[in-house]
C-alpha positions as CSV (number, residue, x, y, z in Angstrom):
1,X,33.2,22.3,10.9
2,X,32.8,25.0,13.4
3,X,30.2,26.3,15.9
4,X,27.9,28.9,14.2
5,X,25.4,29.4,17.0
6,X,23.1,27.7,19.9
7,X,19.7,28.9,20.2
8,X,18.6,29.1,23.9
9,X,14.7,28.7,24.6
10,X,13.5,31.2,27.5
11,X,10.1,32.0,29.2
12,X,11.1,35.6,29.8
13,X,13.7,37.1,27.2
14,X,14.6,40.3,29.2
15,X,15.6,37.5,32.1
16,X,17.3,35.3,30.4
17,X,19.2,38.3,28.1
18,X,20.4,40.4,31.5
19,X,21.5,36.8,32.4
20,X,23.6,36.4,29.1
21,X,24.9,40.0,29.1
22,X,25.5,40.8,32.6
23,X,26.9,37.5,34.1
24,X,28.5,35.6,30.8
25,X,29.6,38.7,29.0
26,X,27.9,38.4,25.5
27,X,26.5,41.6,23.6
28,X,23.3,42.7,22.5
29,X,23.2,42.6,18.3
30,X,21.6,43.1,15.4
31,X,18.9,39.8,14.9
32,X,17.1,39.2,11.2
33,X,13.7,40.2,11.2
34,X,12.4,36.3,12.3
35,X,8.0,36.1,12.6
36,X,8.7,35.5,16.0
37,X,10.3,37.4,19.0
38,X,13.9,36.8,20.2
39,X,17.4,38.6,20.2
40,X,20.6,38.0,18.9
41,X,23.7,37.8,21.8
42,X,27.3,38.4,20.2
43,X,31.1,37.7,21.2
44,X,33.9,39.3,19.6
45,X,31.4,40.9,17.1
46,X,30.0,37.7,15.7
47,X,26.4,36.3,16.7
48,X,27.0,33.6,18.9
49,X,23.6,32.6,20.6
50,X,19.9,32.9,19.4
51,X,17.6,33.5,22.4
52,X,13.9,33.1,21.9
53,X,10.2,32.3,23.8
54,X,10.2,28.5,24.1
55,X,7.0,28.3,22.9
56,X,8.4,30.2,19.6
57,X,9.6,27.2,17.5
58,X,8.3,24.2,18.4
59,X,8.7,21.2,20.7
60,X,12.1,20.8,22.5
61,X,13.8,19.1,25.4
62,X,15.1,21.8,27.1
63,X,16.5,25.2,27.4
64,X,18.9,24.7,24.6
65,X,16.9,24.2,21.4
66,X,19.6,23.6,18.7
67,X,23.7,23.8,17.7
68,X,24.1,25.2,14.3
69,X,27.5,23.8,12.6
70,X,29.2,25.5,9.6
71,X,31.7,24.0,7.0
72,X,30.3,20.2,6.1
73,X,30.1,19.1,2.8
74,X,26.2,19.2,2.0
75,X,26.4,16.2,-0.5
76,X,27.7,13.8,1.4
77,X,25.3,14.8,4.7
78,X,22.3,14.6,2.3
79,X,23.6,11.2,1.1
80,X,24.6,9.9,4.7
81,X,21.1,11.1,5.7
82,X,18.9,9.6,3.3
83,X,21.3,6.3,3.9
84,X,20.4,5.8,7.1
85,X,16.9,7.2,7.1
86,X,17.0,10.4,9.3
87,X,14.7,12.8,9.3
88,X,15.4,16.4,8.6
89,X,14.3,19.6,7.1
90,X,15.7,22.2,4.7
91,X,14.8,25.6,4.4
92,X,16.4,28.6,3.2
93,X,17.0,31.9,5.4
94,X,16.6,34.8,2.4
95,X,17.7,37.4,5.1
96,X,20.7,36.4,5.4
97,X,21.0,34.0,2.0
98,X,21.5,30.7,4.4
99,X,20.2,27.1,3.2
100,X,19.5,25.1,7.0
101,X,19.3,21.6,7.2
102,X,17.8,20.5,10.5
103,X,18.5,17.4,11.6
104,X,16.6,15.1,14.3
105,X,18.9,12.4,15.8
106,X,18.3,10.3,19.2
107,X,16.8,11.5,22.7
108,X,15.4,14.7,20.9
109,X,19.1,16.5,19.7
110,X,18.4,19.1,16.2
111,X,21.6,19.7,14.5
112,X,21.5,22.9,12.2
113,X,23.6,22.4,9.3
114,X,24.3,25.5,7.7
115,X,25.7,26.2,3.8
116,X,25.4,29.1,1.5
117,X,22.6,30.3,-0.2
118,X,22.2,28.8,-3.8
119,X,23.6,25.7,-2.2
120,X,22.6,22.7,-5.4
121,X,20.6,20.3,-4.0
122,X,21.3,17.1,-6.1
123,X,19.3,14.7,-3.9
124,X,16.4,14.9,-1.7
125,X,14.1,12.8,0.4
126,X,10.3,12.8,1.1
127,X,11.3,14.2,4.7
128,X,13.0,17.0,3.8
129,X,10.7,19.0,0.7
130,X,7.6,17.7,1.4
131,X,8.2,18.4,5.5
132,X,5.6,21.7,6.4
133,X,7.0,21.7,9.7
134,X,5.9,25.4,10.4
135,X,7.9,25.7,13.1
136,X,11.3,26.0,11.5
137,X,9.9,27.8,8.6
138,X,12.4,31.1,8.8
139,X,12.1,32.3,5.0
């Protein structure tokens, strides 16, 4: 697995962006069109943190809202999940043809698993269909 992103949670986005451009080096870059405002910070060309109004998706500990992680097999998560009982949520991103799978462990930490669209669910749990948690709602 690899880092895909982190998406930082900000009361004031032209701050907190001058901050990440001007002092850690990232670039501005293109963002998805997301119902909810934010920008997209690059490195090397590839988006690399998510910054957004902490009041834009939901409840969070602090400034850093989520890691996404690439390259897991989405089987044996769904099965390891539904194993042990832990709560997540899937969605699908249509803009950029993403299936997420947000999961809620201890003290508050949301992992974002990320596959490829058209990713076959073959198992699923009451948490993560029937789950209308708005707030990651990204489709």
């Amino acid at each position: 697995m690899r880092i895909n992103h982190i998406l930082v949670r900000t009361s004031d986005l032209e701050v907190m962006n001058r901050f990440l451009v001007e002092i850690i080096g990232l670039e501005p870059g293109e963002r998805p069109p997301f119902p909810f405002p934010g920008s997209w910070l690059y490195s090397e060309g590839m988006p690399l943190v998510h910054v957004v109004l902490e009041h834009s998706v939901g409840d969070t500990n602090g400034a850093v809202d989520h890691v996404a992680l690439e390259g897991a097999d989405y089987d044996a998560l769904i099965t390891t999940l539904n194993m042990h009982d832990i709560h997540y949520v899937e969605r699908d991103v249509s803009q950029s043809g993403e299936h997420q799978v947000f999961v809620f462990g201890p003290d508050g930490l949301k992992v974002e698993m990320m596959f490829p669209a058209g990713i076959h669910r073959t198992q699923f749990s009451q948490n993560s269909i029937g789950d209308n948690n708005e707030s990651y709602r990204f489709v």
